[in-house]
VEXDREN-2710 file (C-alpha; in Angstrom, 1 decimal):
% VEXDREN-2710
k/r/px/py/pz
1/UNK/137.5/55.9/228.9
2/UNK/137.5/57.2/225.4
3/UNK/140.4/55.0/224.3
4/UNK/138.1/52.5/225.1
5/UNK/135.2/53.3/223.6
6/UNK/137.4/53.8/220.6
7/UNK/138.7/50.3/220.7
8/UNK/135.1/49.0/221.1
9/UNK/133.7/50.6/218.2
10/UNK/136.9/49.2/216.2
11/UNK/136.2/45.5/217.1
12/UNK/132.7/46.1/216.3
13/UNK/133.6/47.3/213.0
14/UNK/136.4/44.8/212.1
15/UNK/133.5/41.6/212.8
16/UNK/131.1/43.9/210.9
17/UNK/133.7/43.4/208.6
18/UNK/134.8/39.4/208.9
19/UNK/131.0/39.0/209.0
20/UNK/130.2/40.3/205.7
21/UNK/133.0/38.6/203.8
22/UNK/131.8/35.5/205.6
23/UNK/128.7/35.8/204.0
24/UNK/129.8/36.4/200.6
25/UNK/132.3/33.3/201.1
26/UNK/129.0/31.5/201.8
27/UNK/126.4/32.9/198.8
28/UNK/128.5/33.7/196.2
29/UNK/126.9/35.1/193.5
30/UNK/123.2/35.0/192.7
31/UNK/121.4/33.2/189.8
32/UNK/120.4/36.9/188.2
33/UNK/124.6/38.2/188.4
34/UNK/125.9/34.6/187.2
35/UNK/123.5/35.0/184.5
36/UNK/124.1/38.7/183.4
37/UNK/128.1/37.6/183.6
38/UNK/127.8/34.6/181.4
39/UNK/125.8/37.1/179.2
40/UNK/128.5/39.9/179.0
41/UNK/131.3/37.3/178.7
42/UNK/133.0/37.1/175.4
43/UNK/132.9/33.5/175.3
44/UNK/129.3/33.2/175.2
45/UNK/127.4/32.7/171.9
46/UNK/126.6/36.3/171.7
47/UNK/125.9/39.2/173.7
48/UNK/123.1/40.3/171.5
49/UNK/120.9/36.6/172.2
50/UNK/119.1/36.8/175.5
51/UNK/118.9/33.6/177.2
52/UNK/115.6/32.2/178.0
53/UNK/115.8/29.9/180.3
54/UNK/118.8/28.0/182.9
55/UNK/119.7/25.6/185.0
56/UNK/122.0/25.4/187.2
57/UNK/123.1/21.4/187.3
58/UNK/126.0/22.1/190.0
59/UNK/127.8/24.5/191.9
60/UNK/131.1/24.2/193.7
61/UNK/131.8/26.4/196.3
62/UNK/135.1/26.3/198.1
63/UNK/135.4/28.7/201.1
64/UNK/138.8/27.9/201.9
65/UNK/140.4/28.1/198.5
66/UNK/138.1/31.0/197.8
67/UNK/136.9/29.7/194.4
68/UNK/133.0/28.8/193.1
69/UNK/132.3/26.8/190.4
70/UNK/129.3/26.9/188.9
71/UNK/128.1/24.6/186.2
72/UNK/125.0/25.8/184.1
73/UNK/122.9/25.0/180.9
74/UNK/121.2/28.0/179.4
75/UNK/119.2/27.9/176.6
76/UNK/118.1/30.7/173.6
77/UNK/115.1/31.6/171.8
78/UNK/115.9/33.6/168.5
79/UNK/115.0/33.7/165.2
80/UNK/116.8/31.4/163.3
81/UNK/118.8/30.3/165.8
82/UNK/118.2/28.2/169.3
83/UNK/120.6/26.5/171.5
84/UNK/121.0/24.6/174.6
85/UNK/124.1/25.3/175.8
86/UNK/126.6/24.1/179.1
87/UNK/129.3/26.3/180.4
88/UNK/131.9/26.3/183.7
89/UNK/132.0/29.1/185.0
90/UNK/135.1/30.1/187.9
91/UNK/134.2/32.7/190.3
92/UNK/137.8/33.7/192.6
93/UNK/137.1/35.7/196.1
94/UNK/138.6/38.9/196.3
95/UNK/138.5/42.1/198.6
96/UNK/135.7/43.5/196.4
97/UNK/133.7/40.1/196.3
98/UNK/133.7/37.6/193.9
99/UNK/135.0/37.9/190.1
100/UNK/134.2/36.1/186.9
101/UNK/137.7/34.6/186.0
102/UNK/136.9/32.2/183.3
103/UNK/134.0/30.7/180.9
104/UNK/134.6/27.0/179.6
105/UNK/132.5/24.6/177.8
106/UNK/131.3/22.0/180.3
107/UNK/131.9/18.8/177.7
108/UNK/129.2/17.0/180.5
109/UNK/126.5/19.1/179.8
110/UNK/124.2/19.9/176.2
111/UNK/126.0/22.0/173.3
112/UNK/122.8/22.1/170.9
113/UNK/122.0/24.7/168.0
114/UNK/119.2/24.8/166.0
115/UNK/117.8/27.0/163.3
116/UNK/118.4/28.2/159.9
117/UNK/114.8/27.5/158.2
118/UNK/114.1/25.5/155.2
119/UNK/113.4/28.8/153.4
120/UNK/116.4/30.8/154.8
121/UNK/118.8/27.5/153.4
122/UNK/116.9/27.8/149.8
123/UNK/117.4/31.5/149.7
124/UNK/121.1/31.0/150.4
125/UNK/121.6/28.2/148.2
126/UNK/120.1/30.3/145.2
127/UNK/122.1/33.2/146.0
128/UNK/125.3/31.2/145.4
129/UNK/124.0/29.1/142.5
130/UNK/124.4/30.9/139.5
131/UNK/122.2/28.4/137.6
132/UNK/119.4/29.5/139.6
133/UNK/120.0/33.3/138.1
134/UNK/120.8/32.5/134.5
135/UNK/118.3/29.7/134.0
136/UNK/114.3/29.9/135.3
137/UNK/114.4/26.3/137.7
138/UNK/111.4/25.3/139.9
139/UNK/113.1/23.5/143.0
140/UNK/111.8/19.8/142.7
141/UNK/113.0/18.1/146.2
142/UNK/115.2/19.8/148.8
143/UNK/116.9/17.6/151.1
144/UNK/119.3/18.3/154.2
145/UNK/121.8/14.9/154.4
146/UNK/123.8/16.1/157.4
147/UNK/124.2/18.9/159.9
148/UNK/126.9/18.8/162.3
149/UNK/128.1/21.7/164.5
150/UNK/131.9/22.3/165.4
151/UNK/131.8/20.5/169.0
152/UNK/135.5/22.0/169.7
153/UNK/134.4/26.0/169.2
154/UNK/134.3/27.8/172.0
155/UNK/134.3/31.7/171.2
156/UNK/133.3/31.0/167.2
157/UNK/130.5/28.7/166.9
158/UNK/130.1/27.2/163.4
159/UNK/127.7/24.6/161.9
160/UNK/128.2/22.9/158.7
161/UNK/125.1/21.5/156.3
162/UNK/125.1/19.3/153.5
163/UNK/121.9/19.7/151.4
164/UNK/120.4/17.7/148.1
165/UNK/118.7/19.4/145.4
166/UNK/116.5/18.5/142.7
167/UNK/115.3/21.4/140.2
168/UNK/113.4/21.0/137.0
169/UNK/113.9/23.8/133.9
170/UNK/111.5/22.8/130.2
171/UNK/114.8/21.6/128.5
172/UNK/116.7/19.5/131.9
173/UNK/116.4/18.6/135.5
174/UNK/118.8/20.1/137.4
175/UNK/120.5/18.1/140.4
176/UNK/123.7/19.5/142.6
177/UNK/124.8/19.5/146.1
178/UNK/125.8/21.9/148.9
179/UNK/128.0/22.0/151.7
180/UNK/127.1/25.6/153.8
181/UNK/129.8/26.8/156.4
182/UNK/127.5/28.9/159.2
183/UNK/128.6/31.3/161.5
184/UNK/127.1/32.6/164.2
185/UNK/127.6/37.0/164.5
186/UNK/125.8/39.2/166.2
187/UNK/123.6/36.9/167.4
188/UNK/122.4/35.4/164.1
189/UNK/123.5/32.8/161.9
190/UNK/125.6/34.0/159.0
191/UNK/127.0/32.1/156.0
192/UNK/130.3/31.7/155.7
193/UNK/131.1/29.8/152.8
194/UNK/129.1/27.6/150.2
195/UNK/130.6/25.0/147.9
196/UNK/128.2/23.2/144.9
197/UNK/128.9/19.3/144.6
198/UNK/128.3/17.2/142.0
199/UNK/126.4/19.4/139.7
200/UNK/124.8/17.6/136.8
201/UNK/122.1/18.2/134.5
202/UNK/120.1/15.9/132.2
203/UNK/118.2/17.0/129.1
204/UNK/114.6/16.4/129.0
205/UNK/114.3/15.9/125.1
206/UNK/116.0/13.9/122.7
207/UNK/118.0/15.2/119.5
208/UNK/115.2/14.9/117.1
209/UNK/112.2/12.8/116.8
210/UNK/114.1/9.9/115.3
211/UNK/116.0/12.3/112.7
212/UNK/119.1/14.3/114.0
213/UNK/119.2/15.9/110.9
214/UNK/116.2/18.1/111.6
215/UNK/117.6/19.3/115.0
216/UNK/121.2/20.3/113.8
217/UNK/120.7/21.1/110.7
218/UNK/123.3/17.9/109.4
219/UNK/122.4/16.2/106.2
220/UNK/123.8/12.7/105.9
221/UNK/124.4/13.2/101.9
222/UNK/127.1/15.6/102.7
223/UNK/129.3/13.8/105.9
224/UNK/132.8/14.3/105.4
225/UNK/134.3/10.9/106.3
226/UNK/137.2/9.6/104.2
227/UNK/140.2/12.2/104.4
228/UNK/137.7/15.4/104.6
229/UNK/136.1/14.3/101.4
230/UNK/132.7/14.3/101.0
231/UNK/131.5/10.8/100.5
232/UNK/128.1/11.9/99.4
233/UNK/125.5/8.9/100.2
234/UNK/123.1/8.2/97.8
235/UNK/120.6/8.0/100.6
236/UNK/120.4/7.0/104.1
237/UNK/117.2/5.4/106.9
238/UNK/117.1/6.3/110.6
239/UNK/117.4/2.9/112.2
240/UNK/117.2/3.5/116.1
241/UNK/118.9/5.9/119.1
242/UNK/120.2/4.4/122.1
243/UNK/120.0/7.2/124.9
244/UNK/121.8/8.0/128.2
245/UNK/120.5/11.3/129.4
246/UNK/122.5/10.7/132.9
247/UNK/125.1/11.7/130.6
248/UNK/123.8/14.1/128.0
249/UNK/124.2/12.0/125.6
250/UNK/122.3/9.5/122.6
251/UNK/123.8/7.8/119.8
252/UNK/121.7/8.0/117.1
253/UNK/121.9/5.2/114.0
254/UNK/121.7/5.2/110.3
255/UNK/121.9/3.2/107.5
256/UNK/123.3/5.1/104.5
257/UNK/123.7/3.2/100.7
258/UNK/126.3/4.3/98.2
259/UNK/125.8/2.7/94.2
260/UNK/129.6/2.8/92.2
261/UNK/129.5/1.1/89.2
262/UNK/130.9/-2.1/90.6
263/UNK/127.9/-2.3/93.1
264/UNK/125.9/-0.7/95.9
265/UNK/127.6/-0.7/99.5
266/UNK/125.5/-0.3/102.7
267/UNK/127.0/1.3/105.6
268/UNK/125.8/1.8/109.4
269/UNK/126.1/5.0/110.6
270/UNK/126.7/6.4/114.1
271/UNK/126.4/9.9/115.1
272/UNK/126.7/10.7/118.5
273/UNK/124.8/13.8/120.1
274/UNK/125.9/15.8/123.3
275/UNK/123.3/18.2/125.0
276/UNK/124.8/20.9/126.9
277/UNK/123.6/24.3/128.2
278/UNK/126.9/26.6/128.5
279/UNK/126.7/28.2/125.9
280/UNK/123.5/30.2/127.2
281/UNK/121.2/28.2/125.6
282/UNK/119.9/24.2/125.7
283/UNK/121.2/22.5/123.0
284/UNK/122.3/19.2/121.2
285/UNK/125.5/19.3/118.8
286/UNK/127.6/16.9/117.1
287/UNK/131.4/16.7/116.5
288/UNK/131.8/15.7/113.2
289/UNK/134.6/13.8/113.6
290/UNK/133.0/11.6/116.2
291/UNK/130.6/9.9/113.3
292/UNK/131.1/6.1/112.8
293/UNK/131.0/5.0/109.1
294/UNK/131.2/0.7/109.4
295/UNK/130.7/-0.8/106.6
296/UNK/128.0/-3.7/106.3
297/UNK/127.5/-5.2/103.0
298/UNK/127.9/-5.1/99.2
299/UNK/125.8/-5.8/96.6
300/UNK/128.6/-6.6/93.8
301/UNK/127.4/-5.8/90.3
302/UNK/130.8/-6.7/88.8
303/UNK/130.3/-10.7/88.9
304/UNK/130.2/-12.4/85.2
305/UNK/132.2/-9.3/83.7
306/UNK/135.6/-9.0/82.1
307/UNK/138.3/-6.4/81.9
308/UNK/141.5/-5.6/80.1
309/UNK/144.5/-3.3/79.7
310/UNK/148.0/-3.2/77.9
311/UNK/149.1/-4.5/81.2
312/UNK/146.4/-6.8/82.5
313/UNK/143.6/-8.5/81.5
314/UNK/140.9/-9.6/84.3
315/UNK/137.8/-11.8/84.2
316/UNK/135.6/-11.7/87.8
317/UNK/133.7/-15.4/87.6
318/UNK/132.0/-14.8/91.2
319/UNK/132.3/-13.1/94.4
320/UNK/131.0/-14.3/98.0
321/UNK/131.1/-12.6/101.0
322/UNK/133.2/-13.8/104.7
323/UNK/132.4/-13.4/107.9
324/UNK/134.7/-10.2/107.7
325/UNK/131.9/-7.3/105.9
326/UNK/135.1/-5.7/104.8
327/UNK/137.0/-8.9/102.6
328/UNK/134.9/-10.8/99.8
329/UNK/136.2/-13.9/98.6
330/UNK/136.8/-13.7/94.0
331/UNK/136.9/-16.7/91.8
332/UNK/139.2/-14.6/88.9
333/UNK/141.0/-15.3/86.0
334/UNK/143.6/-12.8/85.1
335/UNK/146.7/-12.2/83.6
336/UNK/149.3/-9.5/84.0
337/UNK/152.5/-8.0/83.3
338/UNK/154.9/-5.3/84.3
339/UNK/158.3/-3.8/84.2
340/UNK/160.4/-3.6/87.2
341/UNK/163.4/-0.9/87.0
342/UNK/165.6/-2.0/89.7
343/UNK/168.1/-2.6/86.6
344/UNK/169.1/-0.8/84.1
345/UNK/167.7/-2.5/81.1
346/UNK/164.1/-3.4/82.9
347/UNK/163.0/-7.2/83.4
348/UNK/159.6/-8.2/82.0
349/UNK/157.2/-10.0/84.9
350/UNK/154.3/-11.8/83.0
351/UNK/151.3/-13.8/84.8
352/UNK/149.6/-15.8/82.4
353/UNK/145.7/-16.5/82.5
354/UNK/144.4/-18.5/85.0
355/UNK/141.8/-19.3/87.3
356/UNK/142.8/-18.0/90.7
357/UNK/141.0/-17.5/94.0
358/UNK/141.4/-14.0/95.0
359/UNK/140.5/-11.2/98.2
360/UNK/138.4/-8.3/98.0
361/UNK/139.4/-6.1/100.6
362/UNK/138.3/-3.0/102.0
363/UNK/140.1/-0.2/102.9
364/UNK/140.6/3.5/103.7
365/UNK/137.8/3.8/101.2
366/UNK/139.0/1.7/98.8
367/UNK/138.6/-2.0/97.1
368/UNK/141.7/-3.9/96.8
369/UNK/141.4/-7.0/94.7
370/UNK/144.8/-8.9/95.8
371/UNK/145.8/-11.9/93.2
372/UNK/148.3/-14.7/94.2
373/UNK/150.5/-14.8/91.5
374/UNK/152.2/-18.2/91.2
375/UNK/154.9/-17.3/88.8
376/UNK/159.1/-17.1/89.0
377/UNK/160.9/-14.2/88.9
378/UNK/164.2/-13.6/87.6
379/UNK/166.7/-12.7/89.9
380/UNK/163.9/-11.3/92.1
381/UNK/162.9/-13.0/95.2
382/UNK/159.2/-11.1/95.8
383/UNK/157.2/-12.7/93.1
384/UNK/154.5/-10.4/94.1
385/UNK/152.9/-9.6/90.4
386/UNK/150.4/-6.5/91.5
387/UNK/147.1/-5.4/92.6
388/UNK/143.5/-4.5/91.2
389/UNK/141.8/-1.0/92.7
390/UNK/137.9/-0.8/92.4
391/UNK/138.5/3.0/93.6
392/UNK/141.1/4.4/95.6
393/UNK/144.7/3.5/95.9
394/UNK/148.1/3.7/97.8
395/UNK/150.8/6.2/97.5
396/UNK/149.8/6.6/93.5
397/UNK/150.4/9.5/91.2
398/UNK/147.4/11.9/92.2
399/UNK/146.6/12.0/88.4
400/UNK/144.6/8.9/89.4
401/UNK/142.8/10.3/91.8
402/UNK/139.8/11.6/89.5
403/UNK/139.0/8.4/87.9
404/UNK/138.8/6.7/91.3
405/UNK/134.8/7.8/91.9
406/UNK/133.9/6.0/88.4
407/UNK/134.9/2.7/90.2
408/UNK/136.9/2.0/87.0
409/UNK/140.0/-0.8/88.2
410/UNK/143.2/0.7/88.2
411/UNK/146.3/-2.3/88.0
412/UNK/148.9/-1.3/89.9
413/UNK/152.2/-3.1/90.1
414/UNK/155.7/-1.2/91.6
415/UNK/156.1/1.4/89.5
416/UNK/153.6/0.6/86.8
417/UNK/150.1/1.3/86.8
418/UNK/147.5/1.3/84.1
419/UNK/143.4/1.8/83.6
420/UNK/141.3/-1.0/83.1
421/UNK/138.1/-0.9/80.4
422/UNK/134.9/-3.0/80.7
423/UNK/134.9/-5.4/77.5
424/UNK/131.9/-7.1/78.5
END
């Protein structure tokens, strides 16, 4: 009799048994434990944002195969940082009851974030600007162009934002954009990384009102154009300045006149003016060897007057300008002679007077006056006779190089050269 009663209360305890694995076959885990596991799980967003609110939008339960799916959207309330998001979760049936084997994105289901304020995105952009620390720039227009989350992250959850920004300082406007990396740790977003795009500035003042001079302290009588020399203009007119602030820069325009004593030439002048603020400070400067010098007329004051030398002897009738600013056109008469060296005993070239049309040309800084010469040499094929120099010259003895200023014409012929005089 007790062997039975022993095998009775056995049976009852093995259904007792069957019966309450049945029933956790059946239920699975409740909403609260799915919750709290999803919560603890590493996958999840974070353990330190509590979720708000859920739904469950499916739930596979397979009593056979001893598995539960579960399917679920949960969603977070947190400062700076909300989100709708859809996970799998796979429950496996075991002696002890039913364990939490994986977490998985469920692609069918929301993955939303939200957050990172307005103000929050300024404060970061400033903090990695270092134009908003060295210069004193009231934010103009702020601007997010695109957001997009990484939609493949599954235990680090990133965001990425492209941002616009307008700024203004007294001197420039500012502009530049931002791309910010986002992370979320500990529950908050975090930046990760911030790179400035197309950063540009634009001054808000021109060089000078209609003088550069004034601003940077240049002085048009003193520009160093021809060879480093000063070519000292008698005096110069602000014309005009053509401006491109997109690209902090203006070219301003002169005219400039310089009197020899053949004439007065009138020049156009170009200067162009950079603005920058790297050196600390906003500023326009100038590189000097950027100025333009183009010549643009002359007023000759050598027509009707004659000139002679032991070499040369030159009459200028009348001079007209081309459509070229830098060659005149000169109704001469002239004669000239000189001794070539290629031999040893010398042979004598001599031009006799005549009318001849000759070219005024400009050059380097100097007036050449180039005259045909129509005679025949002997035993020399080049019957080039030789050239008149208002001022300047080519590859001359440097004793000449004084006299050049005075405008005084200089004949120069191979290896001859001599100085001209006014006669009348």
């Amino acid at each position: 009799m007790r062997d039975k009663k022993q095998i009775f209360f056995l049976c009852v305890f093995w259904v007792l048994i069957l019966m309450s694995l049945s029933g956790c076959s059946k239920s699975g885990k409740s909403e609260k434990e799915i919750i709290n596991d999803l919560q603890a799980d590493p996958v999840f967003i974070s353990a330190d944002v509590e979720i708000s609110d859920y739904k469950i939008i499916k739930r596979q339960t397979d009593v056979e195969n001893k598995t539960d799916f579960v399917y679920i959207t949960v969603h977070t309330n947190a400062p700076e940082l909300t989100s709708s998001l859809t996970y799998e979760l796979k429950y496996e049936l075991y002696n002890e009851g039913w364990i939490l084997e994986s977490v998985m994105r469920y692609y069918d289901g929301p993955w939303e974030f939200s957050g990172l304020s307005n103000e929050q995105l300024l404060a970061d952009v400033k903090d990695n600007d270092y134009y908003f620390s060295d210069w004193d720039l009231d934010v103009e227009d702020f601007e997010i162009v695109e957001e997009t989350c990484d939609s493949n992250a599954m235990v680090y959850y990133e965001k990425w934002i492209t941002i616009d920004l307008a700024a203004h300082h007294t001197s420039f406007d500012y502009h530049s954009s931002y791309k910010m990396c986002y992370g979320i740790v500990d529950g908050i977003w975090q930046l990760q990384s911030a790179e400035i795009q197309n950063r540009r500035y634009a001054p808000t003042y021109s060089a000078g009102t209609g003088n550069v001079m004034e601003t940077l302290d240049m002085n048009l009588q003193n520009l160093y154009l021809l060879d480093g020399v000063s070519y000292q203009y008698d005096n110069y007119q602000y014309l005009r300045t053509d401006s491109d602030w997109d690209n902090c820069f203006e070219i301003q325009y002169y005219t400039a006149e310089k009197t020899w004593f053949y004439g007065k030439e009138t020049f156009l002048i170009s200067i162009p003016v950079h603005f920058s603020i790297e050196d600390g400070y906003p500023h326009w400067y100038y590189n000097e060897d950027e100025i333009g010098q183009t010549l643009q007329s002359v007023e000759w004051g050598i027509i009707g007057t004659k000139w002679t030398s032991d070499m040369a002897t030159l009459e200028i009738h009348d001079i007209s300008a081309t459509d070229d600013p830098n060659v005149y056109s000169a109704n001469v008469s002239c004669n000239a002679r000189y001794i070539s060296y290629v031999y040893a005993n010398g042979l004598l070239y001599h031009c006799e007077a005549a009318n001849k049309l000759a070219t005024l040309s400009y050059k380097e800084g100097h007036w050449s006056l180039q005259i045909p010469d129509n005679t025949e040499s002997i035993d020399w094929t080049d019957t080039w006779c030789g050239n008149f120099y208002l001022h300047g010259y080519d590859e001359k003895p440097e004793a000449l190089w004084p006299e050049q200023k005075a405008g005084l014409f200089w004949f120069i012929a191979r290896y001859n050269s001599s100085k001209l005089e006014k006669v009348s």
